[in-house]
N, CA, C and O atoms as a Tripos MOL2 file, in Angstrom:
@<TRIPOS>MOLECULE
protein
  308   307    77     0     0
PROTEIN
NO_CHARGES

@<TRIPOS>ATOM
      1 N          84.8890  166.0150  173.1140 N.3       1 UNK1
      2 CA         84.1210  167.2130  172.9520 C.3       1 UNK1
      3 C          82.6340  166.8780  173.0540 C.2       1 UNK1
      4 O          81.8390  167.5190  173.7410 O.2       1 UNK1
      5 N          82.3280  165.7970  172.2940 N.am      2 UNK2
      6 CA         80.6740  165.6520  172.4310 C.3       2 UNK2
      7 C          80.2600  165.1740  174.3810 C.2       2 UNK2
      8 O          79.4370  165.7850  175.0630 O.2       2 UNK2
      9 N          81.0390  164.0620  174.8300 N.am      3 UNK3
     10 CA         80.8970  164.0520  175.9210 C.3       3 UNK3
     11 C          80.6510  165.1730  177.0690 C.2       3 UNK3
     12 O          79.8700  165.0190  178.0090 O.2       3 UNK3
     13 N          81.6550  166.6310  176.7770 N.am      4 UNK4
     14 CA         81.6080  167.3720  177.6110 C.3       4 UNK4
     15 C          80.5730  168.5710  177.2990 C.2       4 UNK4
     16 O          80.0560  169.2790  178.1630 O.2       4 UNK4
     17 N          80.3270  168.6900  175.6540 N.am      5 UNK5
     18 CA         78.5840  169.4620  175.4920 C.3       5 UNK5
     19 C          77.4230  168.6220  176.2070 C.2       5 UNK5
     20 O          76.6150  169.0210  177.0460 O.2       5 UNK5
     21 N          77.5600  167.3860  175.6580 N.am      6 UNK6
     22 CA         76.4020  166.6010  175.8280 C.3       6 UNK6
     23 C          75.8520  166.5990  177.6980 C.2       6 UNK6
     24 O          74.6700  166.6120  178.0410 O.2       6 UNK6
     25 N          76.9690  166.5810  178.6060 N.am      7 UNK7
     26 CA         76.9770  166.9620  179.8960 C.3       7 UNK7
     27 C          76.8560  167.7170  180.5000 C.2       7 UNK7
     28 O          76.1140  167.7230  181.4820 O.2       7 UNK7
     29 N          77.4940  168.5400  180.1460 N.am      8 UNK8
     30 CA         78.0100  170.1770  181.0710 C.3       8 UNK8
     31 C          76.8110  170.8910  180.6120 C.2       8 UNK8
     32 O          75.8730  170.9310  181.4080 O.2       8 UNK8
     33 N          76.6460  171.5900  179.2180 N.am      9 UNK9
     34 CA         76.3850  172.5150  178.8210 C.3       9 UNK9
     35 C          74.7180  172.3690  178.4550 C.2       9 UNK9
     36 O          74.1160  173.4280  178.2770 O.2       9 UNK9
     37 N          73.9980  171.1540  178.3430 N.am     10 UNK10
     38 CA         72.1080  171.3570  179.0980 C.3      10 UNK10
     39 C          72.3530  172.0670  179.9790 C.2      10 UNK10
     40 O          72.1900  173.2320  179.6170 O.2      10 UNK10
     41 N          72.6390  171.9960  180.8880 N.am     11 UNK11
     42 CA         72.3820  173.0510  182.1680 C.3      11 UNK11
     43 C          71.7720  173.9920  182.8200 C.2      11 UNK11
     44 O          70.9810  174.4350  183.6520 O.2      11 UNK11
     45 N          72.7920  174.0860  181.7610 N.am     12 UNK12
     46 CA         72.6210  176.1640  181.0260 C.3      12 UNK12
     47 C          71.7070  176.6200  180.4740 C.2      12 UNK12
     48 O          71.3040  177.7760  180.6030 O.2      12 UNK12
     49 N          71.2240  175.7250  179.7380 N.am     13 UNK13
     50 CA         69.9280  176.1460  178.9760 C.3      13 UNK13
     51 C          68.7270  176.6290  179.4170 C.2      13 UNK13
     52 O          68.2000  176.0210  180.3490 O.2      13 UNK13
     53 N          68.3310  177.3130  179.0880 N.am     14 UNK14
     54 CA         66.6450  178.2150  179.4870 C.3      14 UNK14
     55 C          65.5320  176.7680  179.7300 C.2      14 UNK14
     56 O          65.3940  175.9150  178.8530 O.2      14 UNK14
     57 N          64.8810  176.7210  180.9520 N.am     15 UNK15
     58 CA         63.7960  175.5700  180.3640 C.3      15 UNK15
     59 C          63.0300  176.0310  179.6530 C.2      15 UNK15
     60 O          62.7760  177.2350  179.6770 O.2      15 UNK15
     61 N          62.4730  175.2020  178.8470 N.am     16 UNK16
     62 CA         61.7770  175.3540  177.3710 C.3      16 UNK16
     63 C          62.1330  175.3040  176.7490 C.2      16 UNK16
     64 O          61.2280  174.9570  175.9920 O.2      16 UNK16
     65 N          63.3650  175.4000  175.9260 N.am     17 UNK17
     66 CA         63.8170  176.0090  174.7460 C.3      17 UNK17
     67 C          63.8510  174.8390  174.1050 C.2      17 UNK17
     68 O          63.2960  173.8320  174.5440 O.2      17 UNK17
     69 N          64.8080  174.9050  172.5170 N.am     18 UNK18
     70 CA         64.9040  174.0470  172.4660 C.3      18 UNK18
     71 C          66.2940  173.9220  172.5290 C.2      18 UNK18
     72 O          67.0410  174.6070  171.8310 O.2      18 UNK18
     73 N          66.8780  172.6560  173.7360 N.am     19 UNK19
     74 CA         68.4990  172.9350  173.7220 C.3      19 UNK19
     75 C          69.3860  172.2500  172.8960 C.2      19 UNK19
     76 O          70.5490  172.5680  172.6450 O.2      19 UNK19
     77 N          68.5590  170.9830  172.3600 N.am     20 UNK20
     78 CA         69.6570  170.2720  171.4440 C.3      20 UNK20
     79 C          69.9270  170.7360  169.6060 C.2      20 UNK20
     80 O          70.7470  170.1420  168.9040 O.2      20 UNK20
     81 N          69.0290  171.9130  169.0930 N.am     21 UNK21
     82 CA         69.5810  172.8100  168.4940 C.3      21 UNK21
     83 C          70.6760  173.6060  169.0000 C.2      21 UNK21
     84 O          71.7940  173.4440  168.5110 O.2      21 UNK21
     85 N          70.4470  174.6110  170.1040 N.am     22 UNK22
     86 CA         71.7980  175.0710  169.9190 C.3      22 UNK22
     87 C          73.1910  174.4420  170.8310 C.2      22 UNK22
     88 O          74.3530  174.8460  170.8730 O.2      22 UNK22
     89 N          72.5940  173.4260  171.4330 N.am     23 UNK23
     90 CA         73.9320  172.1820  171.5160 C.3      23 UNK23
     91 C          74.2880  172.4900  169.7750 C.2      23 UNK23
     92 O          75.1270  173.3430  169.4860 O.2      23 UNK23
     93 N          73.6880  171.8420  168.8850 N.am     24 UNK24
     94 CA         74.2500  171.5020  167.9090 C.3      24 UNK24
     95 C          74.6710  172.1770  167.1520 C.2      24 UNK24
     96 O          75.3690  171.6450  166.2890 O.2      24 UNK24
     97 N          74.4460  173.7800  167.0870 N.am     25 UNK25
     98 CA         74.4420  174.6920  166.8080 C.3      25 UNK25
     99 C          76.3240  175.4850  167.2640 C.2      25 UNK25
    100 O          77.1390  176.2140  166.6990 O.2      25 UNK25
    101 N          76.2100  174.7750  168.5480 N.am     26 UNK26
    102 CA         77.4660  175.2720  169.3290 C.3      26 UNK26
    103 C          78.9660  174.3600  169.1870 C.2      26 UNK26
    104 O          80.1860  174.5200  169.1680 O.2      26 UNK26
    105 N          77.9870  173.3780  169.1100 N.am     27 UNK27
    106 CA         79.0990  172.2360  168.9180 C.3      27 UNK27
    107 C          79.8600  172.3720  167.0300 C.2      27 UNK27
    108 O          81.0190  172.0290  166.7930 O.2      27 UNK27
    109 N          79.1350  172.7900  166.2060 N.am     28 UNK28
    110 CA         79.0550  172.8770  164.9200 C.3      28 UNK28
    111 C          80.5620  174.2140  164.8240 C.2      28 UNK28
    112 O          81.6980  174.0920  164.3660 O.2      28 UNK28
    113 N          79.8420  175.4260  165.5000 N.am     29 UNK29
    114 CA         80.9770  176.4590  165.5000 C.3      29 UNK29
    115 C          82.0080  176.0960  166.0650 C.2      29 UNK29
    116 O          83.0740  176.3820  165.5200 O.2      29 UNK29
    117 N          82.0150  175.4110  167.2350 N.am     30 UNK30
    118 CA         83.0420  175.0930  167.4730 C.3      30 UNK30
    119 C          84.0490  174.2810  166.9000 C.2      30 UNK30
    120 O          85.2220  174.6450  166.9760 O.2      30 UNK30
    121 N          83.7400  173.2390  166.3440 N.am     31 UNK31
    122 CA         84.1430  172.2720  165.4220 C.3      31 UNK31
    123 C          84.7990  173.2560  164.4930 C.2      31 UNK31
    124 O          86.0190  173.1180  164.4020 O.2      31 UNK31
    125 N          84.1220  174.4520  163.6130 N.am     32 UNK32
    126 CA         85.2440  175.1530  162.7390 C.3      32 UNK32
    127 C          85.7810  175.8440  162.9600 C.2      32 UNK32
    128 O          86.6380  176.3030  162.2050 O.2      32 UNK32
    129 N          85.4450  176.4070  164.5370 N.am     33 UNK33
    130 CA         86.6350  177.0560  165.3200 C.3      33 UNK33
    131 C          88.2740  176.2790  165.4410 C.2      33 UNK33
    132 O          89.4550  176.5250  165.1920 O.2      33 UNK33
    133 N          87.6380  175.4930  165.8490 N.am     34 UNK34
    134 CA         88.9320  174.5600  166.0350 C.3      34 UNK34
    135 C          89.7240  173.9090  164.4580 C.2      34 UNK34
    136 O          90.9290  173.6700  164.3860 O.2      34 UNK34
    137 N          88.9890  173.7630  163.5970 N.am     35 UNK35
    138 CA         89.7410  173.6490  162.3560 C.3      35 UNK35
    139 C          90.2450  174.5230  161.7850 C.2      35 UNK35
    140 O          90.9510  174.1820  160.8370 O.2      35 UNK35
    141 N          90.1090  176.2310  162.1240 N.am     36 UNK36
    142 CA         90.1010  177.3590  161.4110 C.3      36 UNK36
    143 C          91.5920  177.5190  162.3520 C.2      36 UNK36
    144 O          92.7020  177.8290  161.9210 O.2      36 UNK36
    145 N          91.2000  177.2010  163.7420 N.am     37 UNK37
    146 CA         92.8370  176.8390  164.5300 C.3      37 UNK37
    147 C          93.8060  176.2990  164.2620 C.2      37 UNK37
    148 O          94.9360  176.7760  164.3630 O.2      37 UNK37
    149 N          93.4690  175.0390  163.8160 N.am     38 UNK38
    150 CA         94.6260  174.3420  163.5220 C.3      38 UNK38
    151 C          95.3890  174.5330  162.3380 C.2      38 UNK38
    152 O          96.6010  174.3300  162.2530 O.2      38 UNK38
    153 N          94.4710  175.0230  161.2140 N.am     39 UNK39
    154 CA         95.0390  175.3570  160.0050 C.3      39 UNK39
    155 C          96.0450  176.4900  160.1760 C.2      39 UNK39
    156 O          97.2400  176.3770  159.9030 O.2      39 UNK39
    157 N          95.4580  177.6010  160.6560 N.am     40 UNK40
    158 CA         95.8310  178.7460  161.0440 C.3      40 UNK40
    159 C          97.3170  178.7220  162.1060 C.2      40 UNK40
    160 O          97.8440  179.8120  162.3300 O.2      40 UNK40
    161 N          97.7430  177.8440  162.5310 N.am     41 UNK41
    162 CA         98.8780  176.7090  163.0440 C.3      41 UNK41
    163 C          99.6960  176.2360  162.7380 C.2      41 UNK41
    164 O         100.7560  176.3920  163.3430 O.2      41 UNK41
    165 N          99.5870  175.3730  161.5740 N.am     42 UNK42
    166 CA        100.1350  174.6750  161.0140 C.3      42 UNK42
    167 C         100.7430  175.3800  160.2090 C.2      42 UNK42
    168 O         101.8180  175.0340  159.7180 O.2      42 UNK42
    169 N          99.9980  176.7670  159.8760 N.am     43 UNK43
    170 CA        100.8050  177.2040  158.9080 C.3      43 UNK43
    171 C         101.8440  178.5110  159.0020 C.2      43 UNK43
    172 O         102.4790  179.0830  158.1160 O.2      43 UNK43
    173 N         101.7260  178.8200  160.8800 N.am     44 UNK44
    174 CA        102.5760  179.4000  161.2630 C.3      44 UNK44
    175 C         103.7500  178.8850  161.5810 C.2      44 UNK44
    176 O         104.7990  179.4970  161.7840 O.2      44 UNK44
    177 N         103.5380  177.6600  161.6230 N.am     45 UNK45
    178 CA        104.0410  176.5570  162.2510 C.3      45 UNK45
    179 C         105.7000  176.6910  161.4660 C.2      45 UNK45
    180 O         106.8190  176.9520  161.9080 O.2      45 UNK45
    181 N         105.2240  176.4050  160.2740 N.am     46 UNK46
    182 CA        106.1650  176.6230  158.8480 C.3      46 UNK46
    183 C         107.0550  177.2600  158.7840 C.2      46 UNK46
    184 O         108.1990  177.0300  158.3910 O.2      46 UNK46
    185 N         106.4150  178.4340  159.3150 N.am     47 UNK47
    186 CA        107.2500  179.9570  159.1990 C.3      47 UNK47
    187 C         108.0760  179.8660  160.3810 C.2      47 UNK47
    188 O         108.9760  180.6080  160.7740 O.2      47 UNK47
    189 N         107.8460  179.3640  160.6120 N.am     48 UNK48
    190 CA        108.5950  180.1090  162.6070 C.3      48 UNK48
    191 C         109.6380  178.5380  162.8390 C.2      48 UNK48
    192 O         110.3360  178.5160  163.8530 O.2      48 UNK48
    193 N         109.6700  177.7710  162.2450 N.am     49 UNK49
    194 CA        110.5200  176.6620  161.6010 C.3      49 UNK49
    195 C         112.0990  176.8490  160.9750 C.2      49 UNK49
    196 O         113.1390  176.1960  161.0620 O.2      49 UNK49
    197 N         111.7120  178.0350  160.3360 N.am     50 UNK50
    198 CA        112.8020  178.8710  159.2960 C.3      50 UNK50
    199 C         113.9610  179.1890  160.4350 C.2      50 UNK50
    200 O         113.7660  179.4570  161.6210 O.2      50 UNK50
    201 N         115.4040  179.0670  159.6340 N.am     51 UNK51
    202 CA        116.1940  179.4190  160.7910 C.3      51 UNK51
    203 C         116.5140  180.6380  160.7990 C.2      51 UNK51
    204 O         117.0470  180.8240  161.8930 O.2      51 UNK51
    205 N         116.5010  181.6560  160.1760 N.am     52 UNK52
    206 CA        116.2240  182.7840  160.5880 C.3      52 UNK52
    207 C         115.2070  183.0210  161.1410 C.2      52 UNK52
    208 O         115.3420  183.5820  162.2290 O.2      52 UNK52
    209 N         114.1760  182.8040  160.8090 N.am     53 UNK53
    210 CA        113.4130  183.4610  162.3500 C.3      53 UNK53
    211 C         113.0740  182.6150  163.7510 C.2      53 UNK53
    212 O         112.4910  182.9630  164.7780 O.2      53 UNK53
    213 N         113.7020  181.3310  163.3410 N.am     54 UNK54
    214 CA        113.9150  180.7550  165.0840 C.3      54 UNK54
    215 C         115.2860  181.9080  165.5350 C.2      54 UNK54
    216 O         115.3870  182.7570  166.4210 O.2      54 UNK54
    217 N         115.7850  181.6530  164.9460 N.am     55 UNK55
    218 CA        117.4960  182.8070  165.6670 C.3      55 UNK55
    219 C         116.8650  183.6000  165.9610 C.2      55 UNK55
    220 O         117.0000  183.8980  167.1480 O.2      55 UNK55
    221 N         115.8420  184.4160  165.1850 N.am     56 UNK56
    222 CA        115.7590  186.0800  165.8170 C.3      56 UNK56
    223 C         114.6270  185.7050  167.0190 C.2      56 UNK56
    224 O         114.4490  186.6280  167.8140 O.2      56 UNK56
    225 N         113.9370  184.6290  167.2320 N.am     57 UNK57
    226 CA        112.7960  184.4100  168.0390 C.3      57 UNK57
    227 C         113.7870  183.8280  169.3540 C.2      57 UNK57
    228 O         113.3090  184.1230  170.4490 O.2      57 UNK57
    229 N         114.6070  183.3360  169.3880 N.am     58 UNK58
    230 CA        115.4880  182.4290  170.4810 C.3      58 UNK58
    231 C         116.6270  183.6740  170.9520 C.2      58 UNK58
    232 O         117.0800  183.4920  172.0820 O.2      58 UNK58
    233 N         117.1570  184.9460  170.2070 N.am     59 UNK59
    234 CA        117.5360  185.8720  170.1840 C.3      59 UNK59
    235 C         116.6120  187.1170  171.3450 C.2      59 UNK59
    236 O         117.0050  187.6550  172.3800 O.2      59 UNK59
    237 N         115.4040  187.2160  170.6710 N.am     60 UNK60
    238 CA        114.4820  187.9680  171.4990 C.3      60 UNK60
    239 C         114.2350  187.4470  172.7370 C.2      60 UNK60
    240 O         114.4420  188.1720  173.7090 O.2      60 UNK60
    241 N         113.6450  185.8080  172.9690 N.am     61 UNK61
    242 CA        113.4170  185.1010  173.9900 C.3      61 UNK61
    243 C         114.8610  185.5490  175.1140 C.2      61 UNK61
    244 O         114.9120  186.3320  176.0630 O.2      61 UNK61
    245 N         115.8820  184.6810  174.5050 N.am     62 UNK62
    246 CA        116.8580  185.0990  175.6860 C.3      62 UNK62
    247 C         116.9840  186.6760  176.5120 C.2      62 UNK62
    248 O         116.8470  187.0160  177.6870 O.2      62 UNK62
    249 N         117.2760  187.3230  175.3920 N.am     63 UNK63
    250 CA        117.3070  188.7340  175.6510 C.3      63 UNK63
    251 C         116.2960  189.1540  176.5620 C.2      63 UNK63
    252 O         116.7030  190.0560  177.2940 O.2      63 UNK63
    253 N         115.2910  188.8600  176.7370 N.am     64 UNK64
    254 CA        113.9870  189.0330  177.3960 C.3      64 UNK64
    255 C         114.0690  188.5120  179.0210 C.2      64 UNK64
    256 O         114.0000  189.2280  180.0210 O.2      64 UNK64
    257 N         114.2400  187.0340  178.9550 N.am     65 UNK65
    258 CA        115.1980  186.5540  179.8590 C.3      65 UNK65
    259 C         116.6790  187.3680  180.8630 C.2      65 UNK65
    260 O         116.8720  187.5820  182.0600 O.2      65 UNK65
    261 N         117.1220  187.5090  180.1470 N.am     66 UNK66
    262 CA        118.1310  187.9750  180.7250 C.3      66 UNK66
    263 C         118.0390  189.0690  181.7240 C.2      66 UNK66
    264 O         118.7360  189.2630  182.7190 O.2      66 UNK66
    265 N         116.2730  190.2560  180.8990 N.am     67 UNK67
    266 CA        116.2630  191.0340  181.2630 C.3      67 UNK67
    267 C         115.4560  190.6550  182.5060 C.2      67 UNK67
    268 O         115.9190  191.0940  183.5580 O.2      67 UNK67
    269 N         114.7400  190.1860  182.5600 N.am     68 UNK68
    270 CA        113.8360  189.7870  183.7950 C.3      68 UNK68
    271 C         114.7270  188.7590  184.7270 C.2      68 UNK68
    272 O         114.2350  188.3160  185.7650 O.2      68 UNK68
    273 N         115.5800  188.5290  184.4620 N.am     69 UNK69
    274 CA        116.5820  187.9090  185.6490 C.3      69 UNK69
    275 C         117.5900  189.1750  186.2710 C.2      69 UNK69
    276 O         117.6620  189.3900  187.4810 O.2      69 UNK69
    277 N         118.3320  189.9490  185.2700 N.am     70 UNK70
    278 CA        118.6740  191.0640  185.9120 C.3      70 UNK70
    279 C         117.1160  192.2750  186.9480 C.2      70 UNK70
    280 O         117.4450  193.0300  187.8630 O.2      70 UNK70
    281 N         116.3030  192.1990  186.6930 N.am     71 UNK71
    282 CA        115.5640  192.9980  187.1600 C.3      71 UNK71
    283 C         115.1350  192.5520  188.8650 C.2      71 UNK71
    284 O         114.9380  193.2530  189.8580 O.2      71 UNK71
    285 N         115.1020  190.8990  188.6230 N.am     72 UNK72
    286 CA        115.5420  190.1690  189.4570 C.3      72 UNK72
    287 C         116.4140  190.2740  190.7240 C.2      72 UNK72
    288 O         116.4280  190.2820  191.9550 O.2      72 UNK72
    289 N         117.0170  190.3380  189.7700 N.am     73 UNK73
    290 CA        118.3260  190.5550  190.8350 C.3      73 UNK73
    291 C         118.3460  191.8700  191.7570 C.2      73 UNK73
    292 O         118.4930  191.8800  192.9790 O.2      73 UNK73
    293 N         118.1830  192.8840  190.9850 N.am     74 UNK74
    294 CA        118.5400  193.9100  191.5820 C.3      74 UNK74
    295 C         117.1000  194.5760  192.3530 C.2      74 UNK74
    296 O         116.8360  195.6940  192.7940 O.2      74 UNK74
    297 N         116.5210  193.5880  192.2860 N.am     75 UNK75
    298 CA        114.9890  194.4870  193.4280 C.3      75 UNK75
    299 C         115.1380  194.0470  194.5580 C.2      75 UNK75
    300 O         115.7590  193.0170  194.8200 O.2      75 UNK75
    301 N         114.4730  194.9250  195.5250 N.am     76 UNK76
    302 CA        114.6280  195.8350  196.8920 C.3      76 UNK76
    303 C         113.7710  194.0870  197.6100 C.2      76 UNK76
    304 O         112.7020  193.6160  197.2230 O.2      76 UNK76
    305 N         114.4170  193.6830  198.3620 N.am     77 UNK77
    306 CA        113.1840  192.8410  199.7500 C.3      77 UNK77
    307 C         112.6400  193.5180  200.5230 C.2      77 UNK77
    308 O         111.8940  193.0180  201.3650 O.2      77 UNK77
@<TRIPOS>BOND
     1     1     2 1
     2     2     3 1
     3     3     4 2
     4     3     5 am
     5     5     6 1
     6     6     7 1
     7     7     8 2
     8     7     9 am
     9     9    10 1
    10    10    11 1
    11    11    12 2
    12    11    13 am
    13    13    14 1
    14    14    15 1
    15    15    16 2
    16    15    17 am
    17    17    18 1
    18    18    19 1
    19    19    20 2
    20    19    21 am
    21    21    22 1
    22    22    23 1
    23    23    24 2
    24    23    25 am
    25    25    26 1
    26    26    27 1
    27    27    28 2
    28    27    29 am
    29    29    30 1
    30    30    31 1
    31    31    32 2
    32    31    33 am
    33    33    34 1
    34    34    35 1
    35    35    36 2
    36    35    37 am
    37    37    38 1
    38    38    39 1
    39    39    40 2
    40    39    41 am
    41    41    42 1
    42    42    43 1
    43    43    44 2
    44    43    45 am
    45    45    46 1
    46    46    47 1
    47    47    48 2
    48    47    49 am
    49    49    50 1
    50    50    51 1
    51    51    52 2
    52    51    53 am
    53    53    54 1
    54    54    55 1
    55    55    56 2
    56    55    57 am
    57    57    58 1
    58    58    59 1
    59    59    60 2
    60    59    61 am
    61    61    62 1
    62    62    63 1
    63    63    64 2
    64    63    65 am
    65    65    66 1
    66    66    67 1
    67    67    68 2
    68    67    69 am
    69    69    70 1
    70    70    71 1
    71    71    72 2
    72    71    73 am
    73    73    74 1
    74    74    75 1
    75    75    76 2
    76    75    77 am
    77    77    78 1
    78    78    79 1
    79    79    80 2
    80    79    81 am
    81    81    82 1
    82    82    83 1
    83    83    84 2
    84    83    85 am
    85    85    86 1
    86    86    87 1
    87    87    88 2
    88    87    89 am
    89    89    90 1
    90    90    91 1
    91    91    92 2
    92    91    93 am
    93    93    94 1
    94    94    95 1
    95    95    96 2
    96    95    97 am
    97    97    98 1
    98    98    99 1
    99    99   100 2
   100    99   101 am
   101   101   102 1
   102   102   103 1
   103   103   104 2
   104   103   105 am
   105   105   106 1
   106   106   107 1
   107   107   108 2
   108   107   109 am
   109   109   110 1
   110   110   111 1
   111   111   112 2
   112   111   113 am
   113   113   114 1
   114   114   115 1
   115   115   116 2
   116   115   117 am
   117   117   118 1
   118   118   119 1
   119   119   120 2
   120   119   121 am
   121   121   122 1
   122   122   123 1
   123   123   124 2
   124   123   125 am
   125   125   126 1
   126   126   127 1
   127   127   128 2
   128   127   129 am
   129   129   130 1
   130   130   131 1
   131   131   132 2
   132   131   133 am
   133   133   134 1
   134   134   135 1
   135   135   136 2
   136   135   137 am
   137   137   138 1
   138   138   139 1
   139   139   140 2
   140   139   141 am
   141   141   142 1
   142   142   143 1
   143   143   144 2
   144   143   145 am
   145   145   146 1
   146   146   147 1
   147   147   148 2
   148   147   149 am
   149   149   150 1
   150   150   151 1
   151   151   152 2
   152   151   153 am
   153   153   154 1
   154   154   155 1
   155   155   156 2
   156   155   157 am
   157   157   158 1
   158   158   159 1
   159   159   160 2
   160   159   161 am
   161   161   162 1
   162   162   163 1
   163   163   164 2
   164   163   165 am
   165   165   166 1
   166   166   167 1
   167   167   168 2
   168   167   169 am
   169   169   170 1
   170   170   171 1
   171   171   172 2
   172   171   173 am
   173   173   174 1
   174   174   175 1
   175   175   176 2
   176   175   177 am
   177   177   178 1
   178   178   179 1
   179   179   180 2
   180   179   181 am
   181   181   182 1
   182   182   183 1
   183   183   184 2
   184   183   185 am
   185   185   186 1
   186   186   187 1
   187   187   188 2
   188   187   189 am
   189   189   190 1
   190   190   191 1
   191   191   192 2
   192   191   193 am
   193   193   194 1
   194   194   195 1
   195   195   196 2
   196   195   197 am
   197   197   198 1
   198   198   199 1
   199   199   200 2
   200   199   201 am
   201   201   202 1
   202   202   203 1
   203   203   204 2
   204   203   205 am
   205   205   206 1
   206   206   207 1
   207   207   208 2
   208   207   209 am
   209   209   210 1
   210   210   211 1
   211   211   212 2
   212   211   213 am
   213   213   214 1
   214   214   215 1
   215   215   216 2
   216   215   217 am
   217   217   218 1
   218   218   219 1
   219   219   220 2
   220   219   221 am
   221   221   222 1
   222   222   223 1
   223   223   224 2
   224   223   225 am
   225   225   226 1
   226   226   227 1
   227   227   228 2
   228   227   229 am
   229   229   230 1
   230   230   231 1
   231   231   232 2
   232   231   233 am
   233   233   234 1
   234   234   235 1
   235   235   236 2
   236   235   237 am
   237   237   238 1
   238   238   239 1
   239   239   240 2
   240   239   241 am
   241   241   242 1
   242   242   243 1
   243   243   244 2
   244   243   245 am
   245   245   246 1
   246   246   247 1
   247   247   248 2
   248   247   249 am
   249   249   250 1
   250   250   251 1
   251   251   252 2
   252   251   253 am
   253   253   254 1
   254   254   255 1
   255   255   256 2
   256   255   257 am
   257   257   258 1
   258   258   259 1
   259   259   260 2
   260   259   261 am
   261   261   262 1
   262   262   263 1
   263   263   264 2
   264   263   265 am
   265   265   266 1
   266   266   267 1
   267   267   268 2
   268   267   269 am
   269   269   270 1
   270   270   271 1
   271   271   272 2
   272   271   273 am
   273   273   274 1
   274   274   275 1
   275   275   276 2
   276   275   277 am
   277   277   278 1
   278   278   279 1
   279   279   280 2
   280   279   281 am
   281   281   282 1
   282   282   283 1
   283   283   284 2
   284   283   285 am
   285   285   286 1
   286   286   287 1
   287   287   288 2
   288   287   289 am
   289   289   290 1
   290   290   291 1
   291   291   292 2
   292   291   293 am
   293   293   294 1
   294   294   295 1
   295   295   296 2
   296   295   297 am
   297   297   298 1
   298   298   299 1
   299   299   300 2
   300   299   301 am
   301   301   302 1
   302   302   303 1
   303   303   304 2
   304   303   305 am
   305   305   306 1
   306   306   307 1
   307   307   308 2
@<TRIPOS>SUBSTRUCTURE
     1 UNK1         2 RESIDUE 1 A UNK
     2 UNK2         6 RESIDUE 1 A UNK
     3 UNK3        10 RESIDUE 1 A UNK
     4 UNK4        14 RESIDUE 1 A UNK
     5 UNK5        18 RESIDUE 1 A UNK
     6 UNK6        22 RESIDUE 1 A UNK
     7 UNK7        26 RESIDUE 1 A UNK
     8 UNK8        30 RESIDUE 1 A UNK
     9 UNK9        34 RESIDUE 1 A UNK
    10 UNK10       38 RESIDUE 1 A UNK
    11 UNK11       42 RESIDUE 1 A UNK
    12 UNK12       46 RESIDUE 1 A UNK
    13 UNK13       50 RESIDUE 1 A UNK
    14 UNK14       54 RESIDUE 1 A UNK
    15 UNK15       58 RESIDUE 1 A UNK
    16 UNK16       62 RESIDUE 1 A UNK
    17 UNK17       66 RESIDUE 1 A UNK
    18 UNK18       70 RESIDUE 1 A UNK
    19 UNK19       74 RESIDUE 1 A UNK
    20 UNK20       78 RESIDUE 1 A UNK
    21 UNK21       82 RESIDUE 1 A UNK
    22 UNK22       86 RESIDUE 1 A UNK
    23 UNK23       90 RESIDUE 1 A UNK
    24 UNK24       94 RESIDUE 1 A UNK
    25 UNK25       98 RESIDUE 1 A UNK
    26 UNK26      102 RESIDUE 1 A UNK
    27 UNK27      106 RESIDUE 1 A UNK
    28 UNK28      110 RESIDUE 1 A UNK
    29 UNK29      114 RESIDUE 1 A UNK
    30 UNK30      118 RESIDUE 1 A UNK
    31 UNK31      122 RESIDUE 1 A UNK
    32 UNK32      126 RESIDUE 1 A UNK
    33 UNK33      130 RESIDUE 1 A UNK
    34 UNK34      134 RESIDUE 1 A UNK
    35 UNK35      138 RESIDUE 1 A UNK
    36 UNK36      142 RESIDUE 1 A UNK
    37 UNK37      146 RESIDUE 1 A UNK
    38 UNK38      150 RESIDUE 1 A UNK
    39 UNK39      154 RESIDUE 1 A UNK
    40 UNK40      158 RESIDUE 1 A UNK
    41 UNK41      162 RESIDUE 1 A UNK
    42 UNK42      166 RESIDUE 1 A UNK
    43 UNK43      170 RESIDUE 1 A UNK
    44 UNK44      174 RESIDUE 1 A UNK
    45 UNK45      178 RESIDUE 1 A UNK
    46 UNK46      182 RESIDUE 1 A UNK
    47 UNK47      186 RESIDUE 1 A UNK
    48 UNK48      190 RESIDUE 1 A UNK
    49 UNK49      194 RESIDUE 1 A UNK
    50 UNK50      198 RESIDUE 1 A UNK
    51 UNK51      202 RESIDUE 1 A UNK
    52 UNK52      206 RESIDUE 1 A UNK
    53 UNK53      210 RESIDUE 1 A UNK
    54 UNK54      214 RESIDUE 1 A UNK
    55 UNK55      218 RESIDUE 1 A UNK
    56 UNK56      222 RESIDUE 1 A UNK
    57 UNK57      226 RESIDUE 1 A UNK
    58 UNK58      230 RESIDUE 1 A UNK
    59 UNK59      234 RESIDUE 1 A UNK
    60 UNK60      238 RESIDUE 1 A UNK
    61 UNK61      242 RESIDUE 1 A UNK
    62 UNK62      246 RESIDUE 1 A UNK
    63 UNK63      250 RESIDUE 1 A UNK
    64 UNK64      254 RESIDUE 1 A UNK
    65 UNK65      258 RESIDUE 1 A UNK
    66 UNK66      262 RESIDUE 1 A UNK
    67 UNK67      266 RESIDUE 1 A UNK
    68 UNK68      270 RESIDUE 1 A UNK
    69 UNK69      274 RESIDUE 1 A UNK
    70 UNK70      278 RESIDUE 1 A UNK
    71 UNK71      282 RESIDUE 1 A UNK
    72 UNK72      286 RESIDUE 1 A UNK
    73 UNK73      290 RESIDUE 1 A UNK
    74 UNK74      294 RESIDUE 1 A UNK
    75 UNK75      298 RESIDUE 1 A UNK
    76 UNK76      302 RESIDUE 1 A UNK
    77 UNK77      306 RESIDUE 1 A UNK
């Protein structure tokens, strides 16, 4: 991540400004973007683990499937 701010994203910046504030500024949100992700993950993670709701999720999935293979099938060339 620092490699690809530290590169890419001067660029962009207005000349003048100052850019390695909001580099750091950007890099900072992002950083608790991405932790606010993973938490937020992990703890769906949990839930969707449960075997009732893998069945009803592997239940829906197929079903879904099935339907887009029949729809498949039966359209016009």
């Amino acid at each position: 991540m620092a490699a690809f701010f530290t590169s890419l994203l001067p660029q962009f910046a207005p000349p003048g400004t100052e850019s390695f504030a909001g580099l750091a500024l950007f890099s900072l949100l992002t950083l608790s973007w991405l932790e606010f992700y993973t938490l937020a993950i992990a703890r769906i993670g949990t839930v969707l683990r449960r075997s009732p709701v893998r069945r009803a999720l592997e239940g829906i999935t197929g079903a879904a499937l099935v339907c887009l293979g029949l729809k498949l099938a039966t359209e016009n060339r």
